[in-house]
N, C-alpha and C positions, 0 to 999 in steps of 0.2 A: 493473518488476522487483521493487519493493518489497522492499530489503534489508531485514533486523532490525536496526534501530541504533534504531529509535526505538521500533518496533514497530517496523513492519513498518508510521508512519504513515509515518515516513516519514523506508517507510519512509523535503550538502548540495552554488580560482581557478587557475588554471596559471598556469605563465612559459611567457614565450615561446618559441614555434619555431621553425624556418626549413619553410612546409609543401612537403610533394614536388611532384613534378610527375606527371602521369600516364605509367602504363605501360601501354602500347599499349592496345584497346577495350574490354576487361573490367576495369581496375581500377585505382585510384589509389595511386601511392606514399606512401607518408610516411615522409620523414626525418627519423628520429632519434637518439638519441644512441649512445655506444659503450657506457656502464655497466651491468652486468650486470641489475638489473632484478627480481632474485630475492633475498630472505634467507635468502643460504647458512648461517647462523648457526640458523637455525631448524627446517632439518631435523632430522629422526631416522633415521640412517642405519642404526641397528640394524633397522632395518622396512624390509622390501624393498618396493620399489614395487608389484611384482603381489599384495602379501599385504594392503594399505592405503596405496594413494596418497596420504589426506589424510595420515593421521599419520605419512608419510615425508615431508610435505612441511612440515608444522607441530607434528609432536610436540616438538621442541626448543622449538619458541615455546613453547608451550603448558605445559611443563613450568616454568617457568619463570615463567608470565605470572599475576599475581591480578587475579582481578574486581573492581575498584572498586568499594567497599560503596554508593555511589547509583548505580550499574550491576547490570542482570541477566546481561547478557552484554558481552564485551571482545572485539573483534580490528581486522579494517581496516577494517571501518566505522566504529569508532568513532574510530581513528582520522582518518578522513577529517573523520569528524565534527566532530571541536571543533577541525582546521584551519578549518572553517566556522562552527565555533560562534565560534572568537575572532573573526573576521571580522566579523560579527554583533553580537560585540559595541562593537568599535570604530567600528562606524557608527553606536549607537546612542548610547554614548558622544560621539560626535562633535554627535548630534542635540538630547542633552543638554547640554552646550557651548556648542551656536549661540543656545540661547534665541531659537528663529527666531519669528514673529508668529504670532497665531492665525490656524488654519487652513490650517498649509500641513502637509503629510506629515513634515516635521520635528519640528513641535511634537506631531502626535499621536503618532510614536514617543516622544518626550519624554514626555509627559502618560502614555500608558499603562506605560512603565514605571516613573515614578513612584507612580503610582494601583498597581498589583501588588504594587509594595517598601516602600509604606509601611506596614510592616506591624504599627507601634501605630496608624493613623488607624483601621484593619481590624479591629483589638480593640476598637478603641473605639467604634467602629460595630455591632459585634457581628449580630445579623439584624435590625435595621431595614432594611437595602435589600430585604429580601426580603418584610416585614412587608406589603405590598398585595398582593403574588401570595398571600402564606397566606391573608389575609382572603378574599380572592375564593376559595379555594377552601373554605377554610371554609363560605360562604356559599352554593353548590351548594344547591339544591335539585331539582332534577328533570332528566332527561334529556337535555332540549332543551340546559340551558346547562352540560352537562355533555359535549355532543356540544359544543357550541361552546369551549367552553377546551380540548378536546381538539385543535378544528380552529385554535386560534388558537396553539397551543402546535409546530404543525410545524414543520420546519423542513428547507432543504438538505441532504440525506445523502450518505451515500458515492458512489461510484461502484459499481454491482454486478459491472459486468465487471473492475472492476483489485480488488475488494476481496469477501473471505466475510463480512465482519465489516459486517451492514446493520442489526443492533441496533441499538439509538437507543435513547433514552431516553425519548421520543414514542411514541405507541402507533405511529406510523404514521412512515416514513421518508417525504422525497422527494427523487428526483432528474431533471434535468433536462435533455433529451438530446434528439437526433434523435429520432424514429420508426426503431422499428426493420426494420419493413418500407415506411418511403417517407421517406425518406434526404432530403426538400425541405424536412422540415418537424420544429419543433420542437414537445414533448408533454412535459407531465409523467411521471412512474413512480410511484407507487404502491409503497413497500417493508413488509415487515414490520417491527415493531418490541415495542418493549413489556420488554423487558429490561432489568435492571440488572446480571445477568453476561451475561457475554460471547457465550455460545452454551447452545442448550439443554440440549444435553449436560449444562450443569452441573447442570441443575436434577431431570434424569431418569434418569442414569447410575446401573449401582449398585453400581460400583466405590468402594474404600475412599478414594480421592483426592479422587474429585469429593463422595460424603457428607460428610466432613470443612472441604469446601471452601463446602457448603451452611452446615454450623454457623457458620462462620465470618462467612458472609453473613448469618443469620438475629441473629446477634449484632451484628454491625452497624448491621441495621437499627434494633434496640431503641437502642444508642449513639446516633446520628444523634436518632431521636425524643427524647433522654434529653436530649441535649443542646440541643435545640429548644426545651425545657420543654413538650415537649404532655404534656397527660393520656396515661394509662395506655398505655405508651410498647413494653410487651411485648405487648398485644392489637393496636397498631396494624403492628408489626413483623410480627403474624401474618398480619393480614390482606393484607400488600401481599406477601410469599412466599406463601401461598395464592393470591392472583390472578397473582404472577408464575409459576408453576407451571403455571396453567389456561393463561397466554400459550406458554410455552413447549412444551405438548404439542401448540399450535395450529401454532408455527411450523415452516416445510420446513427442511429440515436442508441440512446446506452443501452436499451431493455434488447433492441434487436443483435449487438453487439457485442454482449454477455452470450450469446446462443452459438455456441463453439460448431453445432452442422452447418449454421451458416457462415461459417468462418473457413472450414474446410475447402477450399476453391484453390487447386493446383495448377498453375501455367506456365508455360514455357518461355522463355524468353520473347520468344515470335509470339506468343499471344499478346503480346501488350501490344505492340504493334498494329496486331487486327483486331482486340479486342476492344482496345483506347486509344484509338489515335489522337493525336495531338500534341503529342510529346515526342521528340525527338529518344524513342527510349535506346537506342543505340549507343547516341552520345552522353545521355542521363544516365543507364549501367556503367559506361566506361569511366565518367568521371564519378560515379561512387564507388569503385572499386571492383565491381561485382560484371566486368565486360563478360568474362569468359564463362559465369555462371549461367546455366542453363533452367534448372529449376528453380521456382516460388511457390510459396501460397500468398496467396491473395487474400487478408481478412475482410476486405469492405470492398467485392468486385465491382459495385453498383459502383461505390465513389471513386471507385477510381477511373473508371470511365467517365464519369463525370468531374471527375479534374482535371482529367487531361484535353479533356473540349474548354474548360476555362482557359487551359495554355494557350489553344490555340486559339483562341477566339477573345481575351479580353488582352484590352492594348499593355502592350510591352511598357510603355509608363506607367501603366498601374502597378506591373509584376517588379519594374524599378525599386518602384515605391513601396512597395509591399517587403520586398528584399532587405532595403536599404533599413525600414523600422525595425524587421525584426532582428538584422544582424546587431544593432544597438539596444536592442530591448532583451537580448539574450543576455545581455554583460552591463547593465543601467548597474549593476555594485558595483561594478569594480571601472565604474568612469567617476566624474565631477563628482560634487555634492549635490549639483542641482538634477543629475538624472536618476542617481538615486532616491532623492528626493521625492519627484517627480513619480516613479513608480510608487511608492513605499504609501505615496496619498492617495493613488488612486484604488492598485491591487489591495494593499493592506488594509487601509484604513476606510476607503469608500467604500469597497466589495465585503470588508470583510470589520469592519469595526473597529482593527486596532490602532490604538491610542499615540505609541510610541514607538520607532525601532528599536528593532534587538542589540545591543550593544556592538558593535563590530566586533571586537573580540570572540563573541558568541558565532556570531554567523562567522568568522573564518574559522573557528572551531566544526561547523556544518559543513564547509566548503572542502574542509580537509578530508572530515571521513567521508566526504561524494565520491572525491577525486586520488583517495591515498587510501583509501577505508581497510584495506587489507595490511599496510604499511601498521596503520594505529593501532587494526584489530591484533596481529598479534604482540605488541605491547602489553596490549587490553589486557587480555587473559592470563598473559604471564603474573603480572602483578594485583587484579582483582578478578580472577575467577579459579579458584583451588581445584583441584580433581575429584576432591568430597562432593562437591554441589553437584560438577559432571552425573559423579556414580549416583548420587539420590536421585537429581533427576532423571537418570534413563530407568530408575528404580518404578518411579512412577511411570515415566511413558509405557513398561510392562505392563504394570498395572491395569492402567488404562484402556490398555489395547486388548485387554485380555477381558476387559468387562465389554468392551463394545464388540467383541469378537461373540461374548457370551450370550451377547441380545438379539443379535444375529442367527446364532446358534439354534436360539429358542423361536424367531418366526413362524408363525403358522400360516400366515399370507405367500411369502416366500418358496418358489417351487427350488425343488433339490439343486437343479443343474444353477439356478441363479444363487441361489444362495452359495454354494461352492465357490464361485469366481469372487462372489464378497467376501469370503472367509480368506480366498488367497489373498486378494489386494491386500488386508491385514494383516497377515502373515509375512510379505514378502514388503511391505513398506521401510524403507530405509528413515531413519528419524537419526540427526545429526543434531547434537546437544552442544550447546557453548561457541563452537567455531569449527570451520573446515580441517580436514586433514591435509589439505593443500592449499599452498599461501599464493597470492598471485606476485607477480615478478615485477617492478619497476622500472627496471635497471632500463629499458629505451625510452623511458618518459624524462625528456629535458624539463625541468622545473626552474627559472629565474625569480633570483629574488627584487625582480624589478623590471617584471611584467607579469601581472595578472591578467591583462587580458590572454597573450599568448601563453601562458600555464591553462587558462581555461580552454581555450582554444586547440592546443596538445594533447591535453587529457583526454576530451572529446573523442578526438580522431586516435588518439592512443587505447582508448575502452572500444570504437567501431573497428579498430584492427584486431584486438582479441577477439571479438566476438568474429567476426568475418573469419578469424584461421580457425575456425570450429567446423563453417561448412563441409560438408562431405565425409567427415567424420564421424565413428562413429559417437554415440553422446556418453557424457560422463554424469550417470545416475547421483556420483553422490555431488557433484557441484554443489556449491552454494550461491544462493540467489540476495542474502544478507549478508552484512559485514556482523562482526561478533558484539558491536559497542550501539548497536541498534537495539531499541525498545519496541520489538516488533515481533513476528516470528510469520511464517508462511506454509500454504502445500502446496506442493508441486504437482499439478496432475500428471503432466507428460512423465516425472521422473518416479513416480510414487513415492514424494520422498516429503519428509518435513524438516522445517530448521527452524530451531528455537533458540535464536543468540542469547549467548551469556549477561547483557545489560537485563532482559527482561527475566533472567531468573536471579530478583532478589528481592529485600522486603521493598514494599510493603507484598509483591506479588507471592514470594516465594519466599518464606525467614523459617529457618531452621530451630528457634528458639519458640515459635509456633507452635499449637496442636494441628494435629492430622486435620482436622475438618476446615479451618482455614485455609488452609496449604492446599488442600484438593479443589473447597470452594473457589479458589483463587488461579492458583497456576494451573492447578489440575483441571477445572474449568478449559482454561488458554490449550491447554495440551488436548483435550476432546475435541475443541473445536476446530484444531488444525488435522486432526485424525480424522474427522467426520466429515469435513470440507473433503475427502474422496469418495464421499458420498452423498454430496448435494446434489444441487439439479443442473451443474455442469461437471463435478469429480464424479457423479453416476458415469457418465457416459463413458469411460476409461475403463480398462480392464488392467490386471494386474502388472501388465507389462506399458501401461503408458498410451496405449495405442486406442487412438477412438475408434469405440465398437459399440454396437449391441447387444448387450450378454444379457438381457433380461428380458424373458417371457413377454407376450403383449400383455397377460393378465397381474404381472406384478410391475409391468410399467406402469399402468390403469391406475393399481391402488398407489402406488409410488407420487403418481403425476398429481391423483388424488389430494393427496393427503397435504402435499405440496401448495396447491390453488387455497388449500383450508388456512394455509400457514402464511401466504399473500392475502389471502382476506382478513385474516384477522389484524395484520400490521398494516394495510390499508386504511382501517379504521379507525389510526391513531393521529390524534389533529394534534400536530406539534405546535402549531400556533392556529392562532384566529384564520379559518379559512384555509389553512395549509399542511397539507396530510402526506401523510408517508406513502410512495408506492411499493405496493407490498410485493409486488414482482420484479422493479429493480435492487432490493435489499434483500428476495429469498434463499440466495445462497449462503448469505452469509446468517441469517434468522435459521434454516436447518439444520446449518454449523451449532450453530449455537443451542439449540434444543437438546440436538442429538451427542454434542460431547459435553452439556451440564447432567443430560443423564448417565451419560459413561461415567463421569468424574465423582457422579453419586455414589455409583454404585459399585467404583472401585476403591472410594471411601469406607464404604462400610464392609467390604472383603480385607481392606486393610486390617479393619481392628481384630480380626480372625478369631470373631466370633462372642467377643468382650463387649461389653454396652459400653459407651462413649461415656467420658466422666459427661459432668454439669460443670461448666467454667463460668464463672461471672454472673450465676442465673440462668443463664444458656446454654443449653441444648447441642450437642453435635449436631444435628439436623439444622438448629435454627443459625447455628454460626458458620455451619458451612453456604446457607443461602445468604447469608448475611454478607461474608468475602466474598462471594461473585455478585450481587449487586453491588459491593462496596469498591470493585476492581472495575465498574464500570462510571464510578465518580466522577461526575465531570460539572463545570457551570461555565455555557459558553454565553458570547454574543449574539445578539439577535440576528445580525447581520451575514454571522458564519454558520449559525445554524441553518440559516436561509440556503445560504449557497451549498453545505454539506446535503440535504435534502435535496435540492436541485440535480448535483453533481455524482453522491459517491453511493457506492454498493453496499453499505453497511448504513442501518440504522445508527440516530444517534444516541450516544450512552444511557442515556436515560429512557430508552424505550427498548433498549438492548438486555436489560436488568430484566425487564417484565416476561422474560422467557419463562420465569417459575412459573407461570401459572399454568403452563403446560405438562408442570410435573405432580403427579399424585402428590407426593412426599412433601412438598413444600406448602398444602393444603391442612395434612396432620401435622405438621412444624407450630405455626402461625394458625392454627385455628381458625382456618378460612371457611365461613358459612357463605352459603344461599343469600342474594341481596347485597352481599358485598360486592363493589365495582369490577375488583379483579375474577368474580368467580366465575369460574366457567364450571359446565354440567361436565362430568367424568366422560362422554360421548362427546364432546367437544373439545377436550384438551389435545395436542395435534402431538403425535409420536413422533412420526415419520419414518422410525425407526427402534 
């Protein structure tokens, strides 16, 4: 679902509960508490519901609420957040403490947050840790080992299906997955990369925002160099913008990039070779690992043919230079104060508005569950996630899945053979509550507690050798793609699977001292939307076993594709600020999601109460308080700055236009007494199902 509390990386325990018991064959109860569930305190009741749902449901909050100056943005995630950040940090505290021996997961949380925080050994080290990577690249001389420090410099990348954001800082992403059309077998990917902002946009746009945001960069770059002490420090800043420029006219933009058929592109090892020449790719496989690997996909075929003509065609001083920034600009924390510095003014506070850094203590708290997250996760859960919360919540994910299985069920558009393969995806979806059934292993990852840079460094290439002994095997469905102490949860299309780590099942999302209608409006919400995300307009394309296929008719693709363009036009229409509008086709997978598990989450709501009218808590309504926690679960009040660039860059609408899904549902029209004339109303022929 990728909330914004971090980004959007990620974008973390409950008390106990007594879980229900099922009601009758479609769906699971869950009981809980009597407390209202909602912050009546936080509405704005001068704002009628049909004229703005969210800021009748949060303008009190928000009037009232300031940003944390080492925050871009404030509401319930963040929230949720540093209930999991202190969590986190008492385990680590704790790990600190034990002074356990070498070698066990205790000592390397110990050791690594030592090695981050000690931050005169870090001044006092200044760039010698980094002093043989610059030499070596210094010492480039031609092509060939210019292809190979390229190939030996990759590394594991994002995931393309949960993330737009496959920039790297590697010419070249990698990740590592199924086959996307043969579901047995595991394959490398192939991403673009080559960026040091965010998307290209920034680099080509020729709005007053994104040019200002160039200067800002190009000054950077000179700083960085300046500080490095290389020679001539404003020609070297040119030449890595001038090559970062050529990169970014080569890369596909997000809307084309999210489209998973065009991602499907299989080659051989010999096709780069004749496909892209330019690149030494013999010597570039051998030094990433991957010499003897015969199979890839390729997700962005066009750029990488066109990056590997910039290898060979723009001068080896530029690709120096380009080298040399980013191997420093990958690790600017854990050097001086002035490079931290240095980035923290530009990335943080010019691109994005914030005020202050994050306490170091915080961010080596981040850096740990990056690089150890399975080490802390299971700490995590032993001591803040009970087996009660486990069993409630898969109480509901039944629930849930049993109402969205119901609506399915009942299609009249839907021909029998397509609707079947929907009904199995459902069916055979794997959903993983709280943390993995398998821990990941440390025991070859060296951790010093007096080198963060080579801890960083280690990790890296310790997370691309996991992933790398995956190839050719075959894939493990229930993997986990989160650690347990994330505020976050996901779907997996390739694996038909979801995970909902234990940080994000608690209050305000999930509290067991709750009524039902909060509780579904809220978490139950989060849990539709990761269910229904295998039925957007990229989890469509999957069938029950992972594998990209076609399983639907042309004439319920038609109405599907339909209904889809209805659900992009309507969040296209939404001007976040003066002059700057949502695009509603880079944010509709995740606006489908969202329609389609607020109505499952409704409507296994009111199967819960089996069959009893919902009391009246506080004035309010079961209907009106369960709209009420899902707008209230999408709180937020960010920076003008970061709003900017989330709109620019990421797949999800921002929170506050992520609320306004209700007006696609009947139900929240009888709640709130939504008339004709009111801004939100839409004609019952225009409200967008999907599903």
């Amino acid at each position: 679902m990728k909330r914004s509390t971090i980004l959007l990386a990620a974008l973390l325990a409950s008390t106990a509960c007594t879980p229900g018991g099922s009601n009758g064959n479609t769906t699971a109860a869950v009981e809980t508490g009597t407390a209202i569930g909602v912050d009546t305190a936080g509405l704005d009741k001068a704002v009628k519901p049909g004229d703005d749902f969210e800021e009748y449901a949060n303008g009190g909050w928000r009037a009232k609420t300031e940003i944390p100056a080492d925050r871009v943005v404030t509401g319930m995630f963040l929230t949720v957040f540093e209930k999991a950040e202190a969590n986190n940090k008492a385990i680590i505290d704790a790990a600190i403490k034990a002074d356990a021996a070498t070698g066990t997961d205790q000592r390397r949380i110990a050791d690594w947050y030592k090695a981050y925080t000690d931050t005169a050994a870090i001044e006092q080290r200044g760039l010698a840790p980094l002093k043989p990577e610059l030499d070596a690249i210094a010492a480039l001389k031609d092509r060939k080992a210019l292809s190979a420090m390229l190939g030996g410099n990759v590394r594991v990348d994002v995931d393309p299906l949960n993330s737009t954001n496959f920039q790297t800082e590697n010419l070249f992403g990698l990740w590592v997955s199924q086959a996307l059309d043969k579901p047995e077998t595991t394959v490398p990917y192939v991403l673009q990369g080559g960026l040091g902002l965010a998307d290209r946009d920034y680099y080509l746009s020729t709005t007053p925002e994104m040019a200002k945001a160039r200067e800002g960069y190009k000054a950077y770059l000179v700083k960085i160099f300046t500080l490095a002490g290389m020679s001539d420090p404003a020609a070297r800043a040119a030449r890595v913008f001038d090559l970062e420029t050529k990169i970014a006219k080569a890369h596909t933009d997000i809307v084309a990039s999210q489209d998973v058929h065009k991602a499907d592109n299989p080659w051989t090892k010999a096709d780069f070779a004749k496909k892209a020449p330019g690149i030494d790719w013999d010597a570039f496989w051998a030094a990433a690992g991957l010499g003897n690997q015969n199979d890839f996909i390729v997700w962005h075929p066009a750029t990488t043919v066109a990056l590997a003509q910039l290898v060979a065609n723009e001068p080896i001083e530029a690709w120096q230079d380009w080298l040399a920034f980013h191997r420093i600009n990958e690790v600017t924390g854990l050097l001086p104060t002035a490079f931290d510095q240095a980035r923290f003014d530009f990335f943080s506070k010019q691109l994005n508005g914030q005020q202050k850094p994050r306490p170091r203590d915080k961010r080596a708290i981040a850096s740990i569950n990056n690089w150890l997250g399975d080490a802390v996760g299971q700490l995590y859960v032993k001591d803040y996630f009970p087996a009660s919360s486990k069993t409630d919540i898969q109480n509901m994910v039944t629930g849930i899945k049993a109402a969205f299985d119901k609506r399915v069920a009942g299609l009249t558009w839907m021909a029998p053979a397509t609707k079947a393969e929907a009904r199995k995806k459902i069916e055979t979806m794997q959903v993983g509550v709280g943390y993995p059934e398998t821990w990941r292993n440390y025991s070859s990852l060296e951790v010093k507690a007096d080198d963060p840079v080579g801890n960083y460094r280690r990790a890296e290439l310790f997370e691309t050798k996991y992933q790398l002994a995956k190839i050719g095997k075959a894939p493990d469905k229930g993997e986990w793609w989160m650690t347990p102490q994330t505020v976050n949860a996901v779907n997996l299309p390739l694996q038909n699977a979801l995970n909902f780590p234990a940080a994000i099942l608690q209050a305000p999302f999930y509290d067991p001292k709750s009524d039902a209608a909060a509780n579904y409006g809220s978490i139950g919400a989060t849990i539709g939307h990761e269910i229904s995300h295998s039925f957007d307009n990229t989890g469509s394309s999957f069938d029950s076993e992972g594998k990209l296929r076609n399983w639907w008719t042309p004439e319920d693709l038609k109405h599907f594709q339909e209904a889809g363009a209805a659900l992009a036009a309507q969040y296209s229409g939404y001007e976040v600020l003066p002059g700057l509008f949502l695009n509603g086709k880079q944010v509709l997978a995740e606006n489908i999601a969202d329609v389609a598990g607020l109505t499952a989450a409704y409507e296994a709501y009111h199967a819960s109460l089996g069959g009893k009218e919902a009391p009246v808590i506080g004035g309010l309504t079961g209907d009106q308080r369960f709209f009420l926690a899902f707008a209230q679960s999408w709180r937020e009040k960010q920076r003008e700055l970061a709003l900017r660039a989330e709109v620019a860059t990421d797949a999800h609408a921002p929170g506050r236009w992520r609320a306004l899904t209700v007006r696609n549902l009947d139900a929240w029209y009888g709640a709130f007494g939504v008339q004709p004339g009111q801004k939100l109303y839409l004609a019952p022929d225009k409200r967008v199902k999907v599903w």
